[in-house]
PDB file of N, CA, C and O in Angstrom:
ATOM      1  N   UNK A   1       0.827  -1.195   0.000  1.00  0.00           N
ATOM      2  CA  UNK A   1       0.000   0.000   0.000  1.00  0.00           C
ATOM      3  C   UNK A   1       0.873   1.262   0.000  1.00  0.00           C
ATOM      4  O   UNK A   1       0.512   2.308  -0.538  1.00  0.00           O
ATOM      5  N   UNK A   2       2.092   1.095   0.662  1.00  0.00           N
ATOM      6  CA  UNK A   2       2.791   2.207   0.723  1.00  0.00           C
ATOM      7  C   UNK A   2       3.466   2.750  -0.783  1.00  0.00           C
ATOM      8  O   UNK A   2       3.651   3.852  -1.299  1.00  0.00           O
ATOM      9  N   UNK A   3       3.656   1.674  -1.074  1.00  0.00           N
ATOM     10  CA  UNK A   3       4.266   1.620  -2.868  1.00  0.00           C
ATOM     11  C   UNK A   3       3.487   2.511  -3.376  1.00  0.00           C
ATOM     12  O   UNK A   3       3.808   3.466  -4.084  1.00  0.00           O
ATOM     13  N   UNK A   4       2.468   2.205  -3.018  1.00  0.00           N
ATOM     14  CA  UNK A   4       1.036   2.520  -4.192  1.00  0.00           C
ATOM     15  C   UNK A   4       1.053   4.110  -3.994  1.00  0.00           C
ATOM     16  O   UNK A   4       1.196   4.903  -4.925  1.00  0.00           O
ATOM     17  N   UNK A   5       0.911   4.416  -2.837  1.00  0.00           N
ATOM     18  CA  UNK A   5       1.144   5.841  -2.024  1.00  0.00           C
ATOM     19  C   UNK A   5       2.125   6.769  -3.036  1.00  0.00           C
ATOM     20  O   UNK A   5       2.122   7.694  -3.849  1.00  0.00           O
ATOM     21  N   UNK A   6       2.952   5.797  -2.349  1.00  0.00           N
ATOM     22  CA  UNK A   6       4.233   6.706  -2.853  1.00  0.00           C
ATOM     23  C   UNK A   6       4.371   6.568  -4.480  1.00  0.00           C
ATOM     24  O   UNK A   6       5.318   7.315  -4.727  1.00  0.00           O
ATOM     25  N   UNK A   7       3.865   5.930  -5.888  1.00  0.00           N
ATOM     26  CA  UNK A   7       3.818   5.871  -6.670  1.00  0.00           C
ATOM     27  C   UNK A   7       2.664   7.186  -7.104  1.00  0.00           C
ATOM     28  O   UNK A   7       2.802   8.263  -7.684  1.00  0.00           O
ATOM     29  N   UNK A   8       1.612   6.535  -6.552  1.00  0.00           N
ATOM     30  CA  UNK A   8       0.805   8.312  -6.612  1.00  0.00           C
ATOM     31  C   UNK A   8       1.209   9.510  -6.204  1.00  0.00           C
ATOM     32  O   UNK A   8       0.780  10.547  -6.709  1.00  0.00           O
ATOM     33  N   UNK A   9       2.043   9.477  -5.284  1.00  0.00           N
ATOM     34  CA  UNK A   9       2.348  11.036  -5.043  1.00  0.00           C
ATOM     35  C   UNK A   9       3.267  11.792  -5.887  1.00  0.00           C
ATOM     36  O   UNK A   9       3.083  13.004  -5.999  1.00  0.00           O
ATOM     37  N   UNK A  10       4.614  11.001  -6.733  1.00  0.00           N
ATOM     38  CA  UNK A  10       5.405  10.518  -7.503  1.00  0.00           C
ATOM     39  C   UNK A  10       4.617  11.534  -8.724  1.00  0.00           C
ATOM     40  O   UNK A  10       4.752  12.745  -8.899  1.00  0.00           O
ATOM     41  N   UNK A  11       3.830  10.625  -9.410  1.00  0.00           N
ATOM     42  CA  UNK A  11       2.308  10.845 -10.833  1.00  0.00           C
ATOM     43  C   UNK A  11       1.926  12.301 -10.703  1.00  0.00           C
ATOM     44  O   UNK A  11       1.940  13.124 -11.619  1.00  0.00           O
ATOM     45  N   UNK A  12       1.465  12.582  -9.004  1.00  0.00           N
ATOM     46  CA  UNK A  12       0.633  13.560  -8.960  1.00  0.00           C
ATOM     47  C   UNK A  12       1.911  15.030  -8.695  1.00  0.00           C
ATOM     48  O   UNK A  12       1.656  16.230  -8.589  1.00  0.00           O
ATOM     49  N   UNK A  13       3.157  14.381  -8.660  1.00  0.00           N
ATOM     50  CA  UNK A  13       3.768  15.688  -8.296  1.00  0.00           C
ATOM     51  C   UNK A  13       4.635  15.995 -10.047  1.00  0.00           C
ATOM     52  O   UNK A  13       5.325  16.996 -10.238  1.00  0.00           O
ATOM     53  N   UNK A  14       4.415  15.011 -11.039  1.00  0.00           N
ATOM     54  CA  UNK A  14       4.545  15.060 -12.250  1.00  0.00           C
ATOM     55  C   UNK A  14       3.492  15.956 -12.942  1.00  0.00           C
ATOM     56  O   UNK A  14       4.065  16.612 -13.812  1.00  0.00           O
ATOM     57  N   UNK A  15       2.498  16.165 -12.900  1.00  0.00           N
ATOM     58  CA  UNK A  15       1.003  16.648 -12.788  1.00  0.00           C
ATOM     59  C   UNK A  15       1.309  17.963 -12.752  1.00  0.00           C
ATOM     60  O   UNK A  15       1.046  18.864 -13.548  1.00  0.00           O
ATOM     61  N   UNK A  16       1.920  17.960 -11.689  1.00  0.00           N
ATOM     62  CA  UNK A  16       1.725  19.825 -11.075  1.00  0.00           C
ATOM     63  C   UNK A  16       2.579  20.478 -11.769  1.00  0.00           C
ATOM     64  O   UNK A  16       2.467  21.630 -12.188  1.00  0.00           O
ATOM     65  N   UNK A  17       3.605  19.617 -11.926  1.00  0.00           N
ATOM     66  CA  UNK A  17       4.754  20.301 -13.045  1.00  0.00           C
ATOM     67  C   UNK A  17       4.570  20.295 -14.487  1.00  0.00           C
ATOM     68  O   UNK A  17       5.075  21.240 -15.093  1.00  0.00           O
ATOM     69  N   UNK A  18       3.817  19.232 -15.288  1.00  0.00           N
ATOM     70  CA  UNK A  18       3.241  19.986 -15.931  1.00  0.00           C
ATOM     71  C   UNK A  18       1.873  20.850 -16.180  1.00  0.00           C
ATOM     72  O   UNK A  18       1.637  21.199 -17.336  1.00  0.00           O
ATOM     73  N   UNK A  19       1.170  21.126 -15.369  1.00  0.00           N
ATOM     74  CA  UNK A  19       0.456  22.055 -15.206  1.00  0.00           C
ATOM     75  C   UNK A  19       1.501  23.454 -14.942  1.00  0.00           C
ATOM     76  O   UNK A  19       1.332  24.437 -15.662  1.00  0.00           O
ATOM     77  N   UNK A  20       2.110  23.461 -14.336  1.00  0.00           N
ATOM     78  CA  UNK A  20       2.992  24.576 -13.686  1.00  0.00           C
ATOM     79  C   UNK A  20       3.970  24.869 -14.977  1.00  0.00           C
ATOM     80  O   UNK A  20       4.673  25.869 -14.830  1.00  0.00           O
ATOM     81  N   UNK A  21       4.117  24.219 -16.112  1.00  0.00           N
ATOM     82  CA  UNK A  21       4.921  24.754 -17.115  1.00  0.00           C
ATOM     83  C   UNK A  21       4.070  24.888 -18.428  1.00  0.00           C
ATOM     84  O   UNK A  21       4.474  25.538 -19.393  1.00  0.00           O
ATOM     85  N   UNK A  22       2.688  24.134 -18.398  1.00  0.00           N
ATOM     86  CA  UNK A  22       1.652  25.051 -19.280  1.00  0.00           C
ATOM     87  C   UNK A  22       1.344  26.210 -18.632  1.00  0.00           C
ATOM     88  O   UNK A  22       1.839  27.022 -19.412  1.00  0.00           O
ATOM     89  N   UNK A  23       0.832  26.900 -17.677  1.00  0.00           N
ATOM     90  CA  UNK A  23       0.702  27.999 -17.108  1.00  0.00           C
ATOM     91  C   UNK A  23       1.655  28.946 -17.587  1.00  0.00           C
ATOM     92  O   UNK A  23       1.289  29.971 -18.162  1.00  0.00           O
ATOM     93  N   UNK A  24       2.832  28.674 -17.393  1.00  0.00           N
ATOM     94  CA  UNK A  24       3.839  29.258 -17.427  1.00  0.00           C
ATOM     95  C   UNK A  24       4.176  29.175 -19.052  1.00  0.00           C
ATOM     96  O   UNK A  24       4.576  30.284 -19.406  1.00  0.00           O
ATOM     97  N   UNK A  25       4.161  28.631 -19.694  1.00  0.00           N
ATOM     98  CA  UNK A  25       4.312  28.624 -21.518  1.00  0.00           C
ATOM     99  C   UNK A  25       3.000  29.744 -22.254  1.00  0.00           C
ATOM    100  O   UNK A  25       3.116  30.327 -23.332  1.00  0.00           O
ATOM    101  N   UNK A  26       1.743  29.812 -21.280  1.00  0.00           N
ATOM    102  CA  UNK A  26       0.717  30.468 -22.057  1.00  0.00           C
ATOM    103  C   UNK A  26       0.595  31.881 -21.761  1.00  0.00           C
ATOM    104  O   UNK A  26       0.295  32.826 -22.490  1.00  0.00           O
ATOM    105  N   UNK A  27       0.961  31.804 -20.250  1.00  0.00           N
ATOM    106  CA  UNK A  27       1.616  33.202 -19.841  1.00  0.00           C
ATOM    107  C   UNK A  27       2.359  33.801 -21.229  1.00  0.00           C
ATOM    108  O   UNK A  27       1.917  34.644 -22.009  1.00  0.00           O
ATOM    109  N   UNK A  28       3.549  33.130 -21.265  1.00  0.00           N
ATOM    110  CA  UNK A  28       4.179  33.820 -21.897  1.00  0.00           C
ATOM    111  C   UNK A  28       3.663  34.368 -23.709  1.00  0.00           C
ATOM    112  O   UNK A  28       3.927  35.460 -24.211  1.00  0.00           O
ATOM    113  N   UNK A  29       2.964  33.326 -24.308  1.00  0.00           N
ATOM    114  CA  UNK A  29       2.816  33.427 -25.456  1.00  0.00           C
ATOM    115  C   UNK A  29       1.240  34.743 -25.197  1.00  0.00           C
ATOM    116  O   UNK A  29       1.037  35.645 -26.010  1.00  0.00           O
ATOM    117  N   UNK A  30       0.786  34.630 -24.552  1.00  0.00           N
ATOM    118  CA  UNK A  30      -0.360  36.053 -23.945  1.00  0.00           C
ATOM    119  C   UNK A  30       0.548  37.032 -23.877  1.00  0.00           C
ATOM    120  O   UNK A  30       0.224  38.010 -24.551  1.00  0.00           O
ATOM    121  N   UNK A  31       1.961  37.166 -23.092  1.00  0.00           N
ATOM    122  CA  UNK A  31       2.224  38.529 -22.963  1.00  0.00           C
ATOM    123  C   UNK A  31       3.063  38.788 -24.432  1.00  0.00           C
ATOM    124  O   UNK A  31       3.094  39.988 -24.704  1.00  0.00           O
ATOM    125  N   UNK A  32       3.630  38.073 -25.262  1.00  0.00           N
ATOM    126  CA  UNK A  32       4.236  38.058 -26.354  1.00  0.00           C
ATOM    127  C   UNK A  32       3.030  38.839 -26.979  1.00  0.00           C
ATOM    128  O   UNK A  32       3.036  40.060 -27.138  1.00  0.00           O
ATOM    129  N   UNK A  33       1.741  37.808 -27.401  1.00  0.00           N
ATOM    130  CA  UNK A  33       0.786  38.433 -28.199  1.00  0.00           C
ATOM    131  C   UNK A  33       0.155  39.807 -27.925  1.00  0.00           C
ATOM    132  O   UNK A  33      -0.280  40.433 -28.892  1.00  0.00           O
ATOM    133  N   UNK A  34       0.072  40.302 -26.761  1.00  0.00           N
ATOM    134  CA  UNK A  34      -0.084  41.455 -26.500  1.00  0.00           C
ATOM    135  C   UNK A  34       1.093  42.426 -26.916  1.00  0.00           C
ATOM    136  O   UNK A  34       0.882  43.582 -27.285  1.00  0.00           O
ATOM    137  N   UNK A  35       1.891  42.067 -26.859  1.00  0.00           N
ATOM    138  CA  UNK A  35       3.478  43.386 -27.283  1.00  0.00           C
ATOM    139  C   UNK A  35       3.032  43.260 -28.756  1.00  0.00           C
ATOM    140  O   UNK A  35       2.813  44.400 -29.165  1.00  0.00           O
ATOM    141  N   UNK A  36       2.795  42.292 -29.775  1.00  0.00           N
ATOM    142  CA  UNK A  36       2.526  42.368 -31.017  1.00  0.00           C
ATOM    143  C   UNK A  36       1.406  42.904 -31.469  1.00  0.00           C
ATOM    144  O   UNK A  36       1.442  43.186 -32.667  1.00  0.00           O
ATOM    145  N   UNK A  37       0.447  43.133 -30.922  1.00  0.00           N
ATOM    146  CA  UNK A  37      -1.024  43.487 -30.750  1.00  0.00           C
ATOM    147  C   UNK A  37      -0.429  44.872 -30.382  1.00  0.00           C
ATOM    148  O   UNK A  37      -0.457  45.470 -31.457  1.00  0.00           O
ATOM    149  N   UNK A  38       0.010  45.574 -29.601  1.00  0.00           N
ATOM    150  CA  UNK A  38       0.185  46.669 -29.074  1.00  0.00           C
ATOM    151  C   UNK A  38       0.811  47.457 -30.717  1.00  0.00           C
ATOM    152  O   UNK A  38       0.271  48.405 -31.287  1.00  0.00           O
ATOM    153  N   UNK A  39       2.015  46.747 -31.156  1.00  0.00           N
ATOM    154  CA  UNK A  39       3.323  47.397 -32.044  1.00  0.00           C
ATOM    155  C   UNK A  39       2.150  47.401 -33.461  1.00  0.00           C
ATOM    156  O   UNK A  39       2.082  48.399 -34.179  1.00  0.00           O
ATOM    157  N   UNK A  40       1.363  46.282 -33.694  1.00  0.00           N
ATOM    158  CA  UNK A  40       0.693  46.537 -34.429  1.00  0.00           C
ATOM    159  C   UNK A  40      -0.812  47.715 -34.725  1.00  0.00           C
ATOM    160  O   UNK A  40      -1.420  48.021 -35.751  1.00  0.00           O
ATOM    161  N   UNK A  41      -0.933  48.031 -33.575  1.00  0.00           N
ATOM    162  CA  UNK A  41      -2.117  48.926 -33.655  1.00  0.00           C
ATOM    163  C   UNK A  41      -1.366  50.176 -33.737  1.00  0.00           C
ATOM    164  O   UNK A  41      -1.740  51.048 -34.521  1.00  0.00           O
ATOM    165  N   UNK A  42      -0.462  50.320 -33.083  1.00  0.00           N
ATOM    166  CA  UNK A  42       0.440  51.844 -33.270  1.00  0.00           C
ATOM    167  C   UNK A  42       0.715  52.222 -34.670  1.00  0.00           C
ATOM    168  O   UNK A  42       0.616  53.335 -35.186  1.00  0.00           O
ATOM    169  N   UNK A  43       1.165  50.834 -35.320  1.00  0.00           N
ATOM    170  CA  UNK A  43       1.726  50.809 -36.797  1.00  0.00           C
ATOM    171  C   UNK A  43       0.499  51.168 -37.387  1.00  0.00           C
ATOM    172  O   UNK A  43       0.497  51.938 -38.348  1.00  0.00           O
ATOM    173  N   UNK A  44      -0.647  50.657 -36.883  1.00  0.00           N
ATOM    174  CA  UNK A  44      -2.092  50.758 -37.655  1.00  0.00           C
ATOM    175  C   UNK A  44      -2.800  52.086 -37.552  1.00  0.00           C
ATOM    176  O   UNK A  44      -3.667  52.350 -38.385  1.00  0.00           O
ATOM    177  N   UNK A  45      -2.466  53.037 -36.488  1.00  0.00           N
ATOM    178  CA  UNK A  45      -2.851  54.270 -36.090  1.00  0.00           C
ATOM    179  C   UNK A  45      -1.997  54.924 -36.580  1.00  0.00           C
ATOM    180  O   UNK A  45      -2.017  56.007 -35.994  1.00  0.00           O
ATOM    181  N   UNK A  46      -0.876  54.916 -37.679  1.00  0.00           N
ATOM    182  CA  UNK A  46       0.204  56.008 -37.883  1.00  0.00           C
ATOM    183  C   UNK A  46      -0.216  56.259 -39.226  1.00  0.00           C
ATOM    184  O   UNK A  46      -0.292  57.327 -39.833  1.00  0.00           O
ATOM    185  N   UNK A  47      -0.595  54.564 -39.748  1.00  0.00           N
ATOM    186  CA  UNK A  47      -1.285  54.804 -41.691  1.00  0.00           C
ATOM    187  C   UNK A  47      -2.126  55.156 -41.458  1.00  0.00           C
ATOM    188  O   UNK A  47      -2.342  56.019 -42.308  1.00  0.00           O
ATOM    189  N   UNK A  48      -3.273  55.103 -40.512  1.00  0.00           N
ATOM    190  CA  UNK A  48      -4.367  55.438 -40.563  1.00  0.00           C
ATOM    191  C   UNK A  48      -4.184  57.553 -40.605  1.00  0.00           C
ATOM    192  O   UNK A  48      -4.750  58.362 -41.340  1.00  0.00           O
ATOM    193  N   UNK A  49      -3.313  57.737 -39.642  1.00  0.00           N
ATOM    194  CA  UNK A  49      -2.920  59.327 -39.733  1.00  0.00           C
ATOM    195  C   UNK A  49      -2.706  59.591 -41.089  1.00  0.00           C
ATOM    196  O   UNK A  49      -3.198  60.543 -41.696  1.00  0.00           O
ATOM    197  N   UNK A  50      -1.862  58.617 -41.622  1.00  0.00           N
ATOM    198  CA  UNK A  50      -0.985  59.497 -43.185  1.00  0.00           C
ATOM    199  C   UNK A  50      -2.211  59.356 -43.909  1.00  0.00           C
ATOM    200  O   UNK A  50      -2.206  60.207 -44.798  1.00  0.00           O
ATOM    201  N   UNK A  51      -3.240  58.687 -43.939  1.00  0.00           N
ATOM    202  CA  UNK A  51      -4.129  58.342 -44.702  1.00  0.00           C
ATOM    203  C   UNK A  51      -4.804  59.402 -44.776  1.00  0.00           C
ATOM    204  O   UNK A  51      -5.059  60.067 -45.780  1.00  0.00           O
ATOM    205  N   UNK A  52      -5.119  59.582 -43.652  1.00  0.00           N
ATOM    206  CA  UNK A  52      -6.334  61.137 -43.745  1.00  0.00           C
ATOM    207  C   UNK A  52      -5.726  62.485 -43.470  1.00  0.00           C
ATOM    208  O   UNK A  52      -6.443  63.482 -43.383  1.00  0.00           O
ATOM    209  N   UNK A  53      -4.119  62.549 -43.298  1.00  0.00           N
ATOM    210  CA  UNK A  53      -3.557  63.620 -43.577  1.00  0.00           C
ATOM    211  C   UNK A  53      -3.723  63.510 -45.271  1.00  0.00           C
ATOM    212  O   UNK A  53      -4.174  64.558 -45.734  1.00  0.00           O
ATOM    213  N   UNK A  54      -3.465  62.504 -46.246  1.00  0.00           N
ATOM    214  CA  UNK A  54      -3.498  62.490 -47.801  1.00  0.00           C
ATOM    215  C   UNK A  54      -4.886  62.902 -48.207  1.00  0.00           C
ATOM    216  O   UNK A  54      -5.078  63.676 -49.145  1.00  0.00           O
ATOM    217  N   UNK A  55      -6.130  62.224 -47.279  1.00  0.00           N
ATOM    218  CA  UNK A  55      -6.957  62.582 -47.623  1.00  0.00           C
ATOM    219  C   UNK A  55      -7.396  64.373 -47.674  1.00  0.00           C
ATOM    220  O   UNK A  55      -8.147  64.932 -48.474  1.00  0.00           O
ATOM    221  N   UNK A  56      -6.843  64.799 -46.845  1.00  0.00           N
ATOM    222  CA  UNK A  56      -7.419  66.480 -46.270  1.00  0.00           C
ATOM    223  C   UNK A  56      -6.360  66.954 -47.067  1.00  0.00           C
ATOM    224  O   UNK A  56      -5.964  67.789 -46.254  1.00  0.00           O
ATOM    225  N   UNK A  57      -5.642  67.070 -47.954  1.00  0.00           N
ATOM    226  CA  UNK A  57      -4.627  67.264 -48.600  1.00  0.00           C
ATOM    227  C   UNK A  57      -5.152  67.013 -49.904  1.00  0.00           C
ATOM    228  O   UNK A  57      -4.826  67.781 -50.808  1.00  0.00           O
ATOM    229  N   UNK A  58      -6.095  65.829 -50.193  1.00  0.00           N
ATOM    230  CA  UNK A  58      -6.131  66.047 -51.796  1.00  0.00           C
ATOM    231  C   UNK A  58      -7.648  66.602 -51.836  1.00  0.00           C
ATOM    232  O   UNK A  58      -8.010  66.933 -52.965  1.00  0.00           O
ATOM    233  N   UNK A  59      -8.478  66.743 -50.937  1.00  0.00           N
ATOM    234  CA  UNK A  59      -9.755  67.386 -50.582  1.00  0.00           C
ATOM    235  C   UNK A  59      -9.264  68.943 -50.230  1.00  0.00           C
ATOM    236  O   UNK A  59      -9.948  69.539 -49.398  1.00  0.00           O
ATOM    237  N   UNK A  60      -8.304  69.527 -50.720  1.00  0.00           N
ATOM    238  CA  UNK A  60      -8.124  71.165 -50.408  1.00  0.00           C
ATOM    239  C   UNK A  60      -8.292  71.593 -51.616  1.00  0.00           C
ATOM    240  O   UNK A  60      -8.238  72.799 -51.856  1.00  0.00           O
TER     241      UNK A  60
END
């Protein structure tokens, strides 16, 4: 019985570690996707400026 014990605790402390390094892998790919999400909307708000600076420019 003790085997058995100690074979489960063994399993279950395998478990936590990988739980504890998916956590930790999705973390990271969330804060990655957010810095790209961020660099991209800036990039997307700067054409969007030149755009309607061209526009008010060929509308004069």
């Amino acid at each position: 019985m003790e085997r058995l014990q100690h074979w489960l605790d063994r399993i279950m402390h395998n478990y936590v570690l990988i739980v504890a390094a998916a956590l930790i892998y999705f973390l990271i790919k969330v804060a990655i996707g957010y810095a790209v999400y961020r660099q991209s909307n800036r990039r997307l708000a700067r054409i969007e400026q030149k755009i309607d600076k061209l526009y008010d420019d060929q509308n004069r």
